[in-house]
N, C-alpha and C positions, 0 to 999 in steps of 0.2 A: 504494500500500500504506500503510496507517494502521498507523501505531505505538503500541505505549501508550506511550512514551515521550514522543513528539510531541505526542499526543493529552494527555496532561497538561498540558505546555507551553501548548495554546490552552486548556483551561480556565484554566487561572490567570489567563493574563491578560484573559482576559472578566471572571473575576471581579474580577480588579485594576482593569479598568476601571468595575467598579458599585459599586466600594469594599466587596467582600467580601475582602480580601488575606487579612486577620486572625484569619477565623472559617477560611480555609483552613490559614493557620500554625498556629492553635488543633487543626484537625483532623489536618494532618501535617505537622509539628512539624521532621523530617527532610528536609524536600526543599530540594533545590538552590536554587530560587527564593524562600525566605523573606528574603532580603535585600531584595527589592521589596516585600515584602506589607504594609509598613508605609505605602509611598507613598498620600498622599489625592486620589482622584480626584472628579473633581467630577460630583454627583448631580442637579443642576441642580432639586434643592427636590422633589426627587422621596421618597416615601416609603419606607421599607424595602420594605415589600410589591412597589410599584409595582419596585424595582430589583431584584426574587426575577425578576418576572416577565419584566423582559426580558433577564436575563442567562439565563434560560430557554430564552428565544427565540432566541436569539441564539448558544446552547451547542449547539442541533442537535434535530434530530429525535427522540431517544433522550429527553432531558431536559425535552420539552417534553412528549411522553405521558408520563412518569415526574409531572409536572408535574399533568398532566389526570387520572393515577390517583390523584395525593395530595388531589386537590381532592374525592374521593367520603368521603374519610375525616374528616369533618368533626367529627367526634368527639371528634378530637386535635389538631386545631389551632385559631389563631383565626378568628374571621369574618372578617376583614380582609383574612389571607391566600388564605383559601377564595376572597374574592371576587374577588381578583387573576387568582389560578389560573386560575377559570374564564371568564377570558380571552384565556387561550393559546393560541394557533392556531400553526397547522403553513403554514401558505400561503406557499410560498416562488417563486421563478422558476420557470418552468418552463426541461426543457431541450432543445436542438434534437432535432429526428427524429431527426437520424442518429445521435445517442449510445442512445437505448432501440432504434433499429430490430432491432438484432442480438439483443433479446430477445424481440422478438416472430417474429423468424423461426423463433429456437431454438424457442418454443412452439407457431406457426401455421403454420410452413412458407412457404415462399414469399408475397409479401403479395398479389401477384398472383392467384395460388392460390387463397388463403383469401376473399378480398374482391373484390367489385367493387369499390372504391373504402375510403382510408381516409384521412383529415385527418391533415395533416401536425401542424399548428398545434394541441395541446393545449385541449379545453375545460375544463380544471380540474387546475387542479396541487396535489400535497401534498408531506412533507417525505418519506414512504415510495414514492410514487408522483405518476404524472400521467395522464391519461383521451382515448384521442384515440374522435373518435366516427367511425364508419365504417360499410357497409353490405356484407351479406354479400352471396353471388352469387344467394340466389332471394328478396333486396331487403330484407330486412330490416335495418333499422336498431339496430345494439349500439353500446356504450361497453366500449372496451378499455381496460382498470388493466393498466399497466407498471409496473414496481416500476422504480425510480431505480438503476442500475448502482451496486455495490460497497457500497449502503447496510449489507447486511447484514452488511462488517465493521467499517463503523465502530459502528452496534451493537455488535456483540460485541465492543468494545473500550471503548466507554463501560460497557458493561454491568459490566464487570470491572473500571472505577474506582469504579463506584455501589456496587457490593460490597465493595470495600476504603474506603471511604469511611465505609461504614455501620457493618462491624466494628468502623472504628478509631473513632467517634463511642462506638459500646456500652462500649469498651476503658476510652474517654479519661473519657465520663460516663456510669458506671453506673446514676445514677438515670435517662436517658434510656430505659433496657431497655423499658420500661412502655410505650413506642412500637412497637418490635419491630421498630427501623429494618429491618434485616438480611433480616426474612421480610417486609416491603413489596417492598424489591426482588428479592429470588425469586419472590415473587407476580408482580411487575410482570415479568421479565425470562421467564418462564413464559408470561403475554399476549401480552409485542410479539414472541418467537419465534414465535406461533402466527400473529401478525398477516400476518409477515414471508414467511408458506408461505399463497397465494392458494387454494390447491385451500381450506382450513380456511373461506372467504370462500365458495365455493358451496357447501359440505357443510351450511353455519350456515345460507344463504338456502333451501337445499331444507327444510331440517328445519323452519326457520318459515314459508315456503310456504302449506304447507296448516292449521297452526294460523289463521294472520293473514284466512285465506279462510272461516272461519265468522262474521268480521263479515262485513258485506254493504260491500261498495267498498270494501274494504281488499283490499293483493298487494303480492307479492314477484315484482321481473321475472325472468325465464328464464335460467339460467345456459347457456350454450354450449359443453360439456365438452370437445367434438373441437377445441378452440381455445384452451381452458385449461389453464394447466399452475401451477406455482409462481410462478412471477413471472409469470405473464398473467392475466388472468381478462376473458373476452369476457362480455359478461351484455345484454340487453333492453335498447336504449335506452329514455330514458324522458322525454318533454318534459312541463315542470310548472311549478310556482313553488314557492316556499319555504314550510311551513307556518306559518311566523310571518309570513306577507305577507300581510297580513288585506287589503290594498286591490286585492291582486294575484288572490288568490282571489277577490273580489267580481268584478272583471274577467271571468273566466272563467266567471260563470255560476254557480259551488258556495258551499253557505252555509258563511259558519265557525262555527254551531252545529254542524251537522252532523260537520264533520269535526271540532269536539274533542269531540264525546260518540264518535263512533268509535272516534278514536283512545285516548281514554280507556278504554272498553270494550274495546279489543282489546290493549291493555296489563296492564290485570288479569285478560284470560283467559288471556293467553303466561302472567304472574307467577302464577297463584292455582290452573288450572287442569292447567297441563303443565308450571311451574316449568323454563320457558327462553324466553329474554326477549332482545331486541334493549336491550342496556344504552346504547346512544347516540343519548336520542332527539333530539339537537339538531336547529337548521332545516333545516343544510344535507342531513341526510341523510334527514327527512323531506318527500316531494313531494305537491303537490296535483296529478294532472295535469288535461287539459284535458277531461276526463268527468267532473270532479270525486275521482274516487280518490282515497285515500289509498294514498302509497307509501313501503315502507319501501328506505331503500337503504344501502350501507355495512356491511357486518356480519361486520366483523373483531372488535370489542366485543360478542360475547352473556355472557349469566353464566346458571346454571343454581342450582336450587333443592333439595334433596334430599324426596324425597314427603313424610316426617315431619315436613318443616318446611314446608311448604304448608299444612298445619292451624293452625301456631303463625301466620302470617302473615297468615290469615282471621281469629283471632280478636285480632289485634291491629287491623286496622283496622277491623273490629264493634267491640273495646273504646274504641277513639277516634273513633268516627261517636258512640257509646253512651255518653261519657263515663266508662267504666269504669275506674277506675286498677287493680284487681286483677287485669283481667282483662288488660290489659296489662304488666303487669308478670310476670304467669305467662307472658307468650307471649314476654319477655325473654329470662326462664328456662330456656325450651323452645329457645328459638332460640340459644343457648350464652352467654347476659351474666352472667356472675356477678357478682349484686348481695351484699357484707358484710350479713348478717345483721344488723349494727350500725347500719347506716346504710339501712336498709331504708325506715324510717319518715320518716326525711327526705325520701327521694330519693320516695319515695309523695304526699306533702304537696308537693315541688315538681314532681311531676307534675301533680299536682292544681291547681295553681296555674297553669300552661300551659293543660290542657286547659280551667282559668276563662277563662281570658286569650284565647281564640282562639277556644272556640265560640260565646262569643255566648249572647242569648238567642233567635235565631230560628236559621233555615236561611238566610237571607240575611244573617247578620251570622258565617254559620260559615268561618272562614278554615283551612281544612286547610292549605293549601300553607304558610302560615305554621305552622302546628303543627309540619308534619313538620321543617320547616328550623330549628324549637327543640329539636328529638328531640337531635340529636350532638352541642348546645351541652349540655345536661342529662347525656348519658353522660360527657362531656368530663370535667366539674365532679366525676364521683363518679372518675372513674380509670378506666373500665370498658371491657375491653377487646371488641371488638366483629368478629364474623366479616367478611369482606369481604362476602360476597355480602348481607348483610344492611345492609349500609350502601348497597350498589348497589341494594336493592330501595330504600329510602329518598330515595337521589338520584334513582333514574327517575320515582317515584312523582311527585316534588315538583317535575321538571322537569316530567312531562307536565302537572298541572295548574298549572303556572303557564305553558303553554302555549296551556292549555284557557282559563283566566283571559284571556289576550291575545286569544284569537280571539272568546272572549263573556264580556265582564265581565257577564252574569247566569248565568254557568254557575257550575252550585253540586253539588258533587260528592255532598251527601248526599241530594238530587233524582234527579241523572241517575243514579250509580254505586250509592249506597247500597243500594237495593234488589237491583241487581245481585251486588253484592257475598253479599247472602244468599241468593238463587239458588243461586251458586256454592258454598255452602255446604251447603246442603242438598243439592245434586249429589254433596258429594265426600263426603259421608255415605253416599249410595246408590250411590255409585259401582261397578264391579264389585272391582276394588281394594280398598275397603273391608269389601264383603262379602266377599271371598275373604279378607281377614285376619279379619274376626271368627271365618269357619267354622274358621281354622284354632287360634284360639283357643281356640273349641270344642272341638275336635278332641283338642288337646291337654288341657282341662278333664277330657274321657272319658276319656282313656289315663289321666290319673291316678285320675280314679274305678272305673275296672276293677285298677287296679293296689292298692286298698283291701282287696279279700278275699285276694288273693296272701300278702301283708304280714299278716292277721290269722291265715291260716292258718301262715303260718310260726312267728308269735308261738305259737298253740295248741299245735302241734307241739313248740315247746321246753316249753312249760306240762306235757304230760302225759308227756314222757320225763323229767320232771325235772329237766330243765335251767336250767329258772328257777322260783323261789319267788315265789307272789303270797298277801299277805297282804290280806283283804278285810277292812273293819271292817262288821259288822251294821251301823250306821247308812248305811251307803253301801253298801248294796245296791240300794236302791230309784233312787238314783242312778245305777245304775250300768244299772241296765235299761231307766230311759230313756233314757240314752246309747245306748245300743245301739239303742232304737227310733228316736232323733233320727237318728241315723248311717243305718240301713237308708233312713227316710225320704228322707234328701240321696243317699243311692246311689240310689234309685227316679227320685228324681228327675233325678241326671245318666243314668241311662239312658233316661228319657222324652226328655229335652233330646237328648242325644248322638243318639239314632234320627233325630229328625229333623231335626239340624242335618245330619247326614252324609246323609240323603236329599236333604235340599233340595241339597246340594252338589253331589249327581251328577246331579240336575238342570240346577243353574244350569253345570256345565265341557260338560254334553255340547251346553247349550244357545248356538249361535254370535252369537243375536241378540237382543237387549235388547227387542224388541216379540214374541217368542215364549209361548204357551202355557206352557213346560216352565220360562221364566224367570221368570215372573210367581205360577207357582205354587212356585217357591224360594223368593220372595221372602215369597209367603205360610208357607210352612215357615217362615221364620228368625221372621218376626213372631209364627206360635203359640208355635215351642219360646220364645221370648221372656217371652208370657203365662204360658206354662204353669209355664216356669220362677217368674217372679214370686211367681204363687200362690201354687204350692208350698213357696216355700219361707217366704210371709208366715202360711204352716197349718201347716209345719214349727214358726216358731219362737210360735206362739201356743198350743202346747201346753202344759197347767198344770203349773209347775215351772220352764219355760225361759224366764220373761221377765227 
């Protein structure tokens, strides 16, 4: 049983040992053990950074993802630290059969039972879990994730120092607020709970399944439900090499062009397309197998996109394929960064300055991945506070092509993806989605245009009971009758528009399939009331009087 009391106790003196005593005294001021925290331990020339990261390490499983999630927010911290961070790893001992065995029983039943055979000896251990690989009874080969006995309350007991830690940091230095200690680790503590429940782990791998299967050799292996439970998860073995194993891949036959323009393309269709995304595209979780496939594996880590902000995120990497600073900077906007109005012009001219700096004058001198990984030093510098899942699209982006970059230093993302990228664009334009919001736009355009004579008739009704005095002047009469003709015209006109936007609509819901007659001729409906609208209303306002 882990204590927070206890549990206190060994963080200090981890820290005490990397000679953080001081910044703990500094944050709680109160505790028992500040009479040590003054002691200098020796750092053996090691850098502050360097000593974050292994006291990290070394502080447990909790602190080392808390670690790996601070490293996505590069926004707010320095480079330095960023780059420490992201290389903290969980790989700990594994531990014998017989301490997980009683977990896999509870979820598989008997092992006997469940499997013809199952490895005793772990092929891959982490700090949440460990993988033994086994074969079911009609031969199939899986990899069984046990979650590590009792991990889940020493979690929940770091998790409730990192929260009182955070508080008393916001308490102690109010200017720190600006970071939002507090809601990093609610966010963060929100994640590794989900991580901690395995069913969450094949719910993520089915639901990206069939996204990741309209590239061509890309998949997610088979999860094994009747074997699965919360701490179990049986899924498709998978025999591969690592996707940064550029020597290992050649071995086997598969080109590494191929799999990074895959990969790369099958990353902006989860991000741009369906806005849910495997956020951890590292090596180890990405495999080449032995067909050459790309696979994705691991998928405790997804982030998801909200529809409205899938627009903003196409036209931010169009504005920086395109060099555009405005067009980026609205997609800032859109995507929730509030830029000071004051500082607008600046923060515009050191974009502009970036996007000099890194495109280049060709496509072969365009460094994207270096762009993007300038993106969170730039918000950094203005104070700007920035949504998570938008810094996650940011770090996936800028792992994958410095992925892509490793597997073919001529792969150039405004070649292979750029074009892709406005595909998708023009997709999400046509999409059914976006026409079922314009008609409903529509829709409501008409109810207010039918609701125009309701409202005049009211108005008249009080005009000739006497209820209201209208005072006309002779010079504004003649004004006042092409008002009335201008208005009739825009009513004529949202009735032309409304007919056939709400025809084409009952068209396009009754219609199931996107290569149909009944949908093609919606589509033609929305494109006349479109024109018709146009016209109309460029003859509306060309009448003499109203320019």
């Amino acid at each position: 049983m882990v204590t927070r009391l206890r549990r206190y106790s060994q963080i200090a003196d981890i820290l005490i040992k990397y000679g953080f005593g001081i910044a703990l005294e500094q944050v709680d001021p109160g505790s028992a053990r500040r009479r040590f925290f003054r002691k200098k331990a020796p750092v053996n020339d090691l850098s502050d950074y360097e000593r974050i990261r292994l006291a990290l390490e070394e502080l447990g499983p909790t602190f080392v993802k808390f670690g790996q999630i601070v490293s996505t927010r590069r926004e707010m911290f320095p480079e330095e630290l960023i780059a420490e961070l992201q290389k903290l790893t969980d790989k700990v001992p594994s531990l014998p059969y017989e301490e997980v065995h009683p977990t896999i029983l509870e979820a598989c039943g008997p092992v006997g039972e469940a499997f013809e055979c199952l490895e005793e000896t772990p092929i891959a251990a982490a700090s949440l879990s460990q993988v033994h690989r086994g074969m079911l009874k009609d031969g199939t080969l899986v990899a069984v994730k046990v979650q590590r006995p009792h991990i889940e309350e020493v979690i929940e007991v770091d998790l409730a120092i990192l929260q009182s830690f955070a508080e008393r940091i916001e308490t102690r230095y109010p200017e720190m607020k600006i970071y939002n200690p507090t809601g990093i680790v609610r966010e963060f503590a929100i994640q590794i709970r989900r991580e901690l429940d395995f069913r969450n782990d094949g719910k993520n791998a089915d639901h990206l399944r069939p996204i990741v299967a309209e590239v061509p050799h890309v998949r997610v292996p088979d999860i094994y439900w009747q074997y699965s439970g919360k701490r179990v998860l049986v899924m498709e073995y998978i025999a591969g090499v690592r996707v940064d194993d550029v020597a290992s891949i050649r071995l086997i036959g598969a080109n590494p062009r191929d799999v990074a323009n895959r990969g790369t393309k099958c990353y902006i269709k989860q991000i741009l397309k369906y806005g849910f995304f495997h956020a951890d595209p590292h090596g180890g979780n990405l495999l080449v197998d032995m067909e050459g496939d790309l696979v994705f594996l691991d998928f405790g880590s997804v982030a998801m996109i909200r529809p409205e902000r899938k627009e903003a995120i196409i036209t931010l990497l169009l504005g920086i394929l395109e060099d555009d600073v405005d067009e980026i900077v609205n997609s800032f906007i859109q995507l929730g960064v509030n830029i000071d109005d004051r500082y607008l012009d600046a923060f515009k001219d050191d974009l502009y300055g970036i996007l000099a700096e890194y495109s280049g004058s060709s496509i072969e001198h365009f460094d994207l991945p270096g762009l993007m990984n300038q993106i969170p030093g730039l918000l950094n510098r203005y104070q700007l506070q920035v949504p998570m899942n938008l810094m996650q699209v940011i770090k996936v982006i800028a792992m994958v092509l410095d992925t892509g970059k490793h597997l073919d230093p001529d792969f150039h993302f405004s070649t292979e993806v750029g074009p892709y990228i406005k595909e998708m664009e023009i997709e999400h334009l046509l999409s059914r989605d976006t026409i079922r919001y314009v008609a409903k736009e529509a829709m409501d355009l008409v109810d207010d245009v039918l609701s125009v004579p309701k409202s005049l008739n009211r108005a008249l009704t009080k005009a000739t009971d006497g209820s209201i005095n209208i005072d006309v002047a002779a010079v504004d009469v003649l004004h006042l009758s092409r008002s009335i003709d201008r208005a009739s015209n825009k009513m004529l006109v949202g009735f032309i528009v409304g007919a056939i936007v709400i025809g084409s609509s009952m068209m396009l819901f009754l219609s199931p399939e996107e290569t149909s007659v009944p949908y093609h001729l919606a589509l033609f409906g929305y494109l006349s009331a479109f024109v018709i609208g146009v016209y109309s209303v460029y003859r509306v306002w060309k009448i003499p009087g109203y320019e």
